[in-house]
C-alpha positions, 0 to 999 in steps of 0.5 A: 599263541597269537590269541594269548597275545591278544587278551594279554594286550586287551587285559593290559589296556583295560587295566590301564583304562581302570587305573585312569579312571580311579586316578580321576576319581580317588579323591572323591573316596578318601575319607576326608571327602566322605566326611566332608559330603556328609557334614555340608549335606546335614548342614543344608538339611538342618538349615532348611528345617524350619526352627521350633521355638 
């Protein structure tokens, strides 16, 4: 009994532990950022790409 009470309390903290985290972190996953991340990224490597005339 105590043990079940236990693991409830740890499974408990590491799903709060888990739910801070994703909270920090959700807005680097929407796809808004996603979309964004790529478009800068295919834009710093077609500006470092020497231009053919």
């Amino acid at each position: 009994m105590i043990k079940r009470l236990f693991w409830i309390a740890v499974g408990a903290a590491i799903a709060l532990q888990l739910d801070r985290w994703w909270q920090a972190r959700r807005e680097h996953f929407t796809p808004n950022a996603l979309t964004g991340t790529f478009l800068d990224s295919l834009n710093r490597k077609l500006e470092e790409k020497p231009r053919q005339v």
